[in-house]
N, C-alpha and C positions, 0 to 999 in steps of 0.2 A: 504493500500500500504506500502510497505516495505521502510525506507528512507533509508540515505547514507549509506555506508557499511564500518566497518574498523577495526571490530573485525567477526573470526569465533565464530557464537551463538554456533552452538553445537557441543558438545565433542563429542570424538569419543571416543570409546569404545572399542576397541582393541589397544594392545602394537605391534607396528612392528617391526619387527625382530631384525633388528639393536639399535632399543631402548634398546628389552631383551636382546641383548650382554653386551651392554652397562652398564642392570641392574645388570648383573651377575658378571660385571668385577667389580663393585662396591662395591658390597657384599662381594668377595672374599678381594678387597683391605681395607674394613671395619674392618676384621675379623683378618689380621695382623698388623692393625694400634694399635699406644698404646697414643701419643700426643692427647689430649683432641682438641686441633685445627685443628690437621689433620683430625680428627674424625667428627668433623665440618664442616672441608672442604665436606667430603663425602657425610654429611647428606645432606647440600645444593643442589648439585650435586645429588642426588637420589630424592630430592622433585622436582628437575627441570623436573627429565625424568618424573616424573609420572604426572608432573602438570595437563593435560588433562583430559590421561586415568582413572587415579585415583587420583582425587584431595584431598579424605579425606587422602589414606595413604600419600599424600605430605604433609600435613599437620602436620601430627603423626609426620614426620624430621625435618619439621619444630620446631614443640614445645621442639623437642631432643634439638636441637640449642638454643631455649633460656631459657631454664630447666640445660643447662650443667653448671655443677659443678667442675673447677671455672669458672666465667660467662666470656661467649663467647667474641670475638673482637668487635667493633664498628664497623667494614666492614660486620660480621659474622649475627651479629643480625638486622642491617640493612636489609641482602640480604633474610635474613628470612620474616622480615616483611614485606616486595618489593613480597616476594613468594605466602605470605597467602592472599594480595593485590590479586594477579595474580586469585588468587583460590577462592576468594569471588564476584569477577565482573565473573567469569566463572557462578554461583551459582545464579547471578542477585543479590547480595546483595552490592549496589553501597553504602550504607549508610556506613558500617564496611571497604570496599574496603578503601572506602576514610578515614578512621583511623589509616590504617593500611598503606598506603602510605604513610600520614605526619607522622608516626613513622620513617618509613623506611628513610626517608630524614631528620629527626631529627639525625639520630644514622650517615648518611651517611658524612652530616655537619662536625664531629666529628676528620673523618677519616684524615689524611692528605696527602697532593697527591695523590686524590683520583681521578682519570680518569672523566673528563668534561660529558663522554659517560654517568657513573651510576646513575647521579644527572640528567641528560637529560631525560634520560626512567623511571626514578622517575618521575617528573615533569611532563612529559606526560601519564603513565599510572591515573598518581590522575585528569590531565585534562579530559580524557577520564571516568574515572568513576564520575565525578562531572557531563559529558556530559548526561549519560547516565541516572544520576540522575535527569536531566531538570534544572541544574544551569547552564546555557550557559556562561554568562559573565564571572561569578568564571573559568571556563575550558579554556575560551578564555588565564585569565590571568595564568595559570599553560602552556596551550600553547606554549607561548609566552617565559616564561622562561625558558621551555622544548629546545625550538630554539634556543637561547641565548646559552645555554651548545652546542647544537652540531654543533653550531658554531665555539666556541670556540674546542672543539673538531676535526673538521672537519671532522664531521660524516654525508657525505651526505644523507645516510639511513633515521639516524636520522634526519633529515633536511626535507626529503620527507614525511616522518609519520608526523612530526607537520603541515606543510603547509597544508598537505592533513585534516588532523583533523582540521584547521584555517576554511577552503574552509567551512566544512560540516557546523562548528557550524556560519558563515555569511549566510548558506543556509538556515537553523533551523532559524534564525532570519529575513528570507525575502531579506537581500539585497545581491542581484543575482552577481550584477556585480564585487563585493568584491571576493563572492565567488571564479569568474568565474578568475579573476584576481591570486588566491594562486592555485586555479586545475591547471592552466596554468604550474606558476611555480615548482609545483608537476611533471608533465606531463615531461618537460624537462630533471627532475634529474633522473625519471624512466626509460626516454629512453638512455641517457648515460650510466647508468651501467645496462643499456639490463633487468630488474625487471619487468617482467611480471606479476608476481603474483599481484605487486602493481601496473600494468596497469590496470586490469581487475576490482580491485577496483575501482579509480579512472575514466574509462568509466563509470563506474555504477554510480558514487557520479557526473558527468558531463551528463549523460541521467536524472536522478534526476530532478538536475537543472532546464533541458529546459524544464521538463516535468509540474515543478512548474513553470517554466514564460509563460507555456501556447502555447512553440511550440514543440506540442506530435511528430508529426514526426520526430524532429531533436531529441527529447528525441529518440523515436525508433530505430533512424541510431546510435547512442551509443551504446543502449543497447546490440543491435546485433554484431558491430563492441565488444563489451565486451565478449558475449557469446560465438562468434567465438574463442576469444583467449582462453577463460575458458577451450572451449574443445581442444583445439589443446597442452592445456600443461596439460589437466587431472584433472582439478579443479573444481570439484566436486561439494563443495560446494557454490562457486560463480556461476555455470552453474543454479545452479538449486535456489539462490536470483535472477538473473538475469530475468530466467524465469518467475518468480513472477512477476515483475517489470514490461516487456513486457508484460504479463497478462493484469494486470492494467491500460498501456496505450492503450493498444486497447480494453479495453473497454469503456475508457474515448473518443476513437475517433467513438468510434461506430462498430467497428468491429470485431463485438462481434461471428459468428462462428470463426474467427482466435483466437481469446481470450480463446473460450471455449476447440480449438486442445490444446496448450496451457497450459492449467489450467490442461488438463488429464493427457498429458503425465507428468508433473511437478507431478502431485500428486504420479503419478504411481514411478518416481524417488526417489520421499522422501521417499517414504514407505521401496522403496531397499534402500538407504541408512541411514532409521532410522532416518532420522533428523525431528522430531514430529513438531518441531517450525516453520519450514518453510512449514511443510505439513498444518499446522492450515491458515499460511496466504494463500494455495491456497484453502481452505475451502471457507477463508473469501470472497477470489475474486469472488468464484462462487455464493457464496450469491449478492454479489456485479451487479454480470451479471445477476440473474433471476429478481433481481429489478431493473437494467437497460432497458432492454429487454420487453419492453413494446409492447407486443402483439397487443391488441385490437389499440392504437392509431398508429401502423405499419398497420393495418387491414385496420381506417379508410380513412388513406391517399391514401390506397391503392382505396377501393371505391369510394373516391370523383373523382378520377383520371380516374375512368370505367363511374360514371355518367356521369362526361363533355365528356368523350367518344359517350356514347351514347345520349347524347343529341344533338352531333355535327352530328353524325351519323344518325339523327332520329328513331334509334333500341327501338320504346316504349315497348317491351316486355322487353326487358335488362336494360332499363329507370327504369321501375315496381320493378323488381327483386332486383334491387342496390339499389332502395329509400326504400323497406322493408327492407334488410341488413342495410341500415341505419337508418333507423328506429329503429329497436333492440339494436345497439350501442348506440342509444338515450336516450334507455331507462335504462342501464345495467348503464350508466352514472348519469341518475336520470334528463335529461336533457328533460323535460317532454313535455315542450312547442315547439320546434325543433321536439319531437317525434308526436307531436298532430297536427303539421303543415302536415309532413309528411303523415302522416296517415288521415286526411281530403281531400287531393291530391289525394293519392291513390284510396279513394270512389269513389272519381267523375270520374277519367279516366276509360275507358271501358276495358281498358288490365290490367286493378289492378289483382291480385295473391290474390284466397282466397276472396271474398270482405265480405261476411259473416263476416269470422273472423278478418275483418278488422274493420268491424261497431262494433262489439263487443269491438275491443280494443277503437274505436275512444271516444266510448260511456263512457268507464273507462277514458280515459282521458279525457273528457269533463268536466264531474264531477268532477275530482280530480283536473285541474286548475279552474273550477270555486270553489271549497273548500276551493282551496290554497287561491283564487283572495279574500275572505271571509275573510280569517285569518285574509289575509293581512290587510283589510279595518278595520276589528275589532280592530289592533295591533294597529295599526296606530289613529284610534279617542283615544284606552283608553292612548297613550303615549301622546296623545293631550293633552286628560285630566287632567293624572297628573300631566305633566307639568305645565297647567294651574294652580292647586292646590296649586304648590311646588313653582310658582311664586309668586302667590296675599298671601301664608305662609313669603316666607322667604321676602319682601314688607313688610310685617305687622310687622315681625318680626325686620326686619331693622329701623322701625318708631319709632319702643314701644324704643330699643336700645336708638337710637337719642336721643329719649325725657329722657328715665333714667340717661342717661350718663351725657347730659346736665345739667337736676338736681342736678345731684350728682357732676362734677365740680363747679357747683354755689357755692351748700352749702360748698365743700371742699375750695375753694376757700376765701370764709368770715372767715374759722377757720382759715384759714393760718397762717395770721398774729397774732391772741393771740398763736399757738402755735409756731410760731418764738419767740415771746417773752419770753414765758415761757423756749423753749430749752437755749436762751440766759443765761437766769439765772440759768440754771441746768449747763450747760458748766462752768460757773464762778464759783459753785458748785465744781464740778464735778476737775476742774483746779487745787484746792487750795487743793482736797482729793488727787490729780494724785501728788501734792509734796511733801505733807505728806508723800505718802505710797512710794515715792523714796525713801527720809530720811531713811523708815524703812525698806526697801529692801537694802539699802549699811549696813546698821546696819547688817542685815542677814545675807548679805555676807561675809563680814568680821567675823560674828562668824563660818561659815560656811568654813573659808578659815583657822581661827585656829582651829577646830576640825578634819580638815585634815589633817593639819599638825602632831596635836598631834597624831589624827590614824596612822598616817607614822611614826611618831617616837617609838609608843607604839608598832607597829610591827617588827620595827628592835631592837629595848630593846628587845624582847617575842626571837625572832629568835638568839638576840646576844647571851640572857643571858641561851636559850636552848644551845647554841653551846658551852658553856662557862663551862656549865652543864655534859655537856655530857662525857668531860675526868674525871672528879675527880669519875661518878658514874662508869666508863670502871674500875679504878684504885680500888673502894671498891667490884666492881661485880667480880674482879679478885681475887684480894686477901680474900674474902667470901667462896670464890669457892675452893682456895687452902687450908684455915681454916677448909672446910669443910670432905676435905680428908684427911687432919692430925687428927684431933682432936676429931671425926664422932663417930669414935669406941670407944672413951673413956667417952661421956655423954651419961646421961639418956637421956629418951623418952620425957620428956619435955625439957629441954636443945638444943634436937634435933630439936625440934617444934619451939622451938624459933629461930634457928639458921637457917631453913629452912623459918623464917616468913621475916628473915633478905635478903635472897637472892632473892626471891619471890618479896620481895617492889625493893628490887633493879633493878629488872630486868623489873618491871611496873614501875617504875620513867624511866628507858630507851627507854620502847617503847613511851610514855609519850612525851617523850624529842624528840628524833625522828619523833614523829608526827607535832609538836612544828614546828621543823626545817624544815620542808619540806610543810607549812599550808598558804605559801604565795598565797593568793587568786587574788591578784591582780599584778601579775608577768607579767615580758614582753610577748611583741607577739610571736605568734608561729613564729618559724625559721626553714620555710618549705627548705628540699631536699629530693631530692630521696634516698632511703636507704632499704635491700631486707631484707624485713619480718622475715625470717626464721632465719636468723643470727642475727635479734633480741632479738628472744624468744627464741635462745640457748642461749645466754650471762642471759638472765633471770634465767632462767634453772639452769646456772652455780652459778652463786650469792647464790641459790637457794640448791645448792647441800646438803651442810647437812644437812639442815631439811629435806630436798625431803625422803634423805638416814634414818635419825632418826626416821620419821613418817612411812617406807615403801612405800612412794605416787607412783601411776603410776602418769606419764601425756601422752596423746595420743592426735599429732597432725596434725590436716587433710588438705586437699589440702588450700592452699594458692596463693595470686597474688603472684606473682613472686618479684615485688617493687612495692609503694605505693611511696604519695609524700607529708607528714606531717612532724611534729615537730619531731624527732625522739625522741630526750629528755624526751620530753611531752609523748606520747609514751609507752616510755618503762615504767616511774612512774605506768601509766595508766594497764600494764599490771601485773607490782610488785606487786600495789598491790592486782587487783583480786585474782593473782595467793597465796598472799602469807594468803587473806582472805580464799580461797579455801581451804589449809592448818588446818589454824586455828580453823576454825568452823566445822572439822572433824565431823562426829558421831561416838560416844563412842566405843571402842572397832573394828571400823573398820579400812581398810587401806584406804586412800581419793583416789579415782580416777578421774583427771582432763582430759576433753578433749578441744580441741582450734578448732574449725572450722570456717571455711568463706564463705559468699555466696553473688554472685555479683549478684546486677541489673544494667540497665540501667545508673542510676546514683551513686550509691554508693557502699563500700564497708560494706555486715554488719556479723560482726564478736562473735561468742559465747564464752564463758569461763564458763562450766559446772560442777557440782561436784556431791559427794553423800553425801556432811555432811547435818547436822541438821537443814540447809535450813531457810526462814523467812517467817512470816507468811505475807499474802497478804496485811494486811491494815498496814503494815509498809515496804511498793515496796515502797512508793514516799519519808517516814520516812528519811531513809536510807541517801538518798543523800545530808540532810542538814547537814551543819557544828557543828562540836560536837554532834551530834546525835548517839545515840547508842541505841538497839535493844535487845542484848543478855545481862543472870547477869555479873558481872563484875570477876566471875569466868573461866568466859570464852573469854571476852574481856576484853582485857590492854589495848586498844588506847585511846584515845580522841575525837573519832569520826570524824576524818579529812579524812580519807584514801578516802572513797567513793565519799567524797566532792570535793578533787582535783582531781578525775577522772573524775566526771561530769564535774568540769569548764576546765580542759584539751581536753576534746572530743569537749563542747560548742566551744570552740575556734577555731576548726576546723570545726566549722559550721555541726558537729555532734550530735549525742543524743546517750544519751545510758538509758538503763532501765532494769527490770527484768524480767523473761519470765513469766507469772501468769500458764501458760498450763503446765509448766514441775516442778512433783510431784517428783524426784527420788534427791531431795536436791536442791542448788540454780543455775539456768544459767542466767548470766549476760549478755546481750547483748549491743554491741554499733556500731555503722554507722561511716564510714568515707566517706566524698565526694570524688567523682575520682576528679575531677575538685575544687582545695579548690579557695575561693571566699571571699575577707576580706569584713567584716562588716563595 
């Protein structure tokens, strides 16, 4: 049976007329708009019209909206996320529905002065798909708030869709009189502003009702009174739930050819109107009525009814005839002894039907209850039996127990007391080791509490005395470099070598010193906000620029979330340096090409950074990520082996991983995870 009603299940599938004006005037005004928010406005406005017909291309304007470049209004990208809501509960995916509404009310929050009305139809479509999802309570409380705005509003519309959504989900829950209490005042506001269409609901979500408190008639005088109006203002799809419904209740009252005109004409409807979902539930009804519709026991009431006829009548020819006819229901029953009565009766009377083939059945039956009468008595001594068996067992069994358990408290008992004794003196033991080893646990700690210190101080010396470092080598890496253009052309080839060995260390003490300054392992916690991806990894990009330009590097980067909501700081390190190892560990003679891709699941973001250099070999993937660790000769790496290590404890910190891919041969791809939802440790 179909329950309350208060969304249309299915789309339609044509655009009407006034729609495609609509779309066309849209189009045209798209095409001379050049404001990135006017453009916005439109797109919204073109996912509205198509919401039904075509929910994927509403979609497509949707994602124009929150894709635009610069990012849309807080009203803009709210009414996006309110739209793809609308297009996911069309689609039955209440799970995302309701994602995509707490976004849309998150962005709507935002807004100021923003109309009671848009935060109301928020509030109530996430009730409505949390209903739909079977969390009643949750929907009750979206409800409730939904009402509160269009109160405040004074949006009696809005006021009628909550109450009428209140009524269904106290209906879904059992208690009637609650329901019957919000249909009521639903009922009221529909009839003041003359809303039919939400009449015809609300009859339906009130025949419901009665029809779950078990009074079907007064559920029937609903429905009808519903289906009347359906068709008097052309409502198509309510005429033919309606139908359904009525279906259903008369089959529940038993009247079942009205049910079955009913269920044909309804099927024959759905088919012209293509609504598959509602043609399935008058499927289901009619399954419903062939297992209602109990033939043989309509048959044999009808029989008993002819017997006491004719027995009042003394018609023993029609006596004969009706007690065979029941007979055979006796037996199609399996109801063998009723059939055996029967058919002993019929031998003896002189007007029996057939008596031949009566003694032949009598004779099967004879046999088969005295067989049955057999079993029985056999079943019956060997469950005696066992019983007997499984008494004077578990008896014996119970004794031996008693007597061992006995014994063994006895003897447990005389040890008691030497081993109270004995524990006494292990405690005394045992007391004087527990002071001891306090003594030598504060000893520990206190050594423990200055080797931290001095770890924390010997880190900020390592970071000071790098930062400290780092101007005087800027100052000889400069002036080396200028030495080198004046002076270049005038030494020999070994003069040259040495003057090249001079800029070379200098510029490994720098990356050195840099790795140094940036090797804090134990830095504060992540300082998570939201912040959009792409305009991360261009300021990357840009840091980036001369080498990128020096090396010839591509980089190539693929679809991306839109914002993520991590450390950005953290972050961007994390990307530096993949990006700037990709670089580094080139293969000889080529140009590096980096690509950046991202792939969502359920729960996480997980993100590549691929190259074609000279790549690492498998049994140094896990190497890699310890501190000071290094892999390649040291002609080809100047760090200190920090780089990989602060990006492993940067991602850990996000309750992420990252690792290397072992399947991709074409140089190294780095991959790491970020949680959508980050969750402190």
């Amino acid at each position: 049976m179909l329950t309350s009603f208060s969304l249309v299940a299915d789309n339609a599938t044509k655009i009407d007329v006034d729609s495609a004006n609509r779309i066309d005037s849209l189009q045209s005004l798209l095409e001379s708009t050049s404001t990135i928010q006017d453009k916005n406005e439109i797109y919204l406005s073109l996912a509205n019209e198509y919401m039904k017909p075509n929910d994927s291309l509403s979609l497509v304007y949707c994602q124009k909206v929150l894709q635009s470049n610069p990012s849309a209004s807080n009203f803009h990208l709210g009414k996006a996320h309110y739209l793809i809501g609308l297009a996911d509960v069309n689609e039955n995916e209440f799970a995302k529905s309701v994602h995509s509404f707490e976004k849309a009310i998150k962005y709507f929050e935002l807004v100021e002065d923003l109309p009671y009305s848009e935060l109301g139809s928020s509030y109530l479509n996430l009730g409505r798909a949390k209903r739909f999802a079977g969390n009643y309570y949750l929907a009750l409380k979206n409800f409730t708030k939904a009402l509160d705005f269009f109160n405040e509003a004074d949006d009696q519309q809005g006021v009628a869709g909550c109450t009428n959504h209140i009524g269904i989900i106290y209906s879904s829950l059992g208690n009637h009189d609650k329901a019957r209490e919000y249909y009521l005042k639903c009922e009221e506001i529909y009839k003041l502003y003359d809303d039919n269409e939400g009449r015809v609901y609300l009859l339906n979500n009130i025949g419901y009702l009665e029809e779950e408190a078990g009074n079907v008639d007064q559920a029937l005088q609903f429905y009808g009174e519903g289906l009347d109006l359906a068709r008097s203002i052309d409502f198509v799809m309510m005429e033919i739930h309606l139908m359904s419904n009525v279906a259903n209740a008369n089959i529940n009252a038993g009247n079942f050819e009205k049910a079955e005109q009913v269920i044909s004409k309804g099927m024959q409807l759905s088919k012209e109107h293509e609504t598959n979902r509602l043609y399935q539930f008058f499927k289901i009804s009619n399954a419903k009525l062939t297992l209602k519709r109990d033939e043989s026991t309509k048959f044999k009431k009808e029989a008993l009814e002819v017997l006491d006829y004719a027995k009042e009548k003394e018609f023993k020819f029609l006596e004969s005839v009706t007690e065979n006819v029941l007979k055979d229901m006796y037996l199609l029953e399996g109801n063998y002894k009723q059939a055996y009565y029967l058919s002993e009766k019929l031998e003896t009377e002189k007007d029996s039907i057939n008596s031949k083939q009566v003694s032949k059945e009598l004779a099967f039956l004879d046999s088969k209850l005295k067989y049955e009468e057999q079993l029985n008595v056999e079943r019956l001594v060997d469950q005696r039996n066992q019983f007997s068996k499984k008494l004077i067992y578990a008896v014996s069994l119970f004794l031996l127990l008693t007597i061992l358990l006995s014994s063994y408290f006895v003897r447990r008992l005389k040890r008691s007391n030497d081993i109270l004794k004995d524990k006494n003196k292990l405690l005394e033991r045992k007391d004087a080791d527990l002071k001891k080893s306090s003594k030598e646990l504060e000893m520990r700690n206190e050594k423990l509490q200055l080797y931290i210190e001095s770890n924390t101080q010997l880190e900020k010396f390592a970071r000071a005395t790098s930062h400290d470092i780092k101007t005087p080598l800027r100052t000889i890496a400069s002036f080396a470099g200028l030495l080198a253009k004046r002076i270049k052309p005038k030494l020999d080839e070994k003069e040259s070598e040495y003057l090249s060995y001079i800029i070379d260390g200098t510029e490994r003490l720098g990356v050195i010193t840099s790795d140094l300054l940036n090797s804090s392992v134990h830095e504060e916690a992540v300082n998570l906000e939201y912040f959009n991806l792409r305009d991360l990894i261009d300021n990357n990009l840009q840091d980036l620029a001369y080498v990128i330009q020096q090396t010839n590097t591509k980089v190539h980067v693929g679809d991306l979330p839109l914002e993520i909501y991590a450390d950005k700081i953290k972050i961007r390190r994390v990307l530096q340096n993949l990006l700037e190892n990709a670089i580094k560990y080139a293969s000889p003679g080529i140009s590096p090409v980096i690509c950046i891709n991202c792939r969502e699941t359920e729960l996480n973001y997980e993100f590549s950074i691929s190259d074609n250099g000279i790549g690492i070999d498998r049994e140094n993937h896990e190497q890699v990520f310890k501190t000071f660790s290094r892999v390649h000769d040291s002609s080809q790496d100047q760090g200190v082996g920090l780089g990989l290590s602060i990006c492993k404890n940067n991602i850990e910190k996000h309750g992420g991983k990252i690792w290397i891919n072992p399947a991709y041969n074409n140089g190294t791809e780095f991959c790491f995870s970020l949680p959508k939802e980050y969750k402190s440790s």
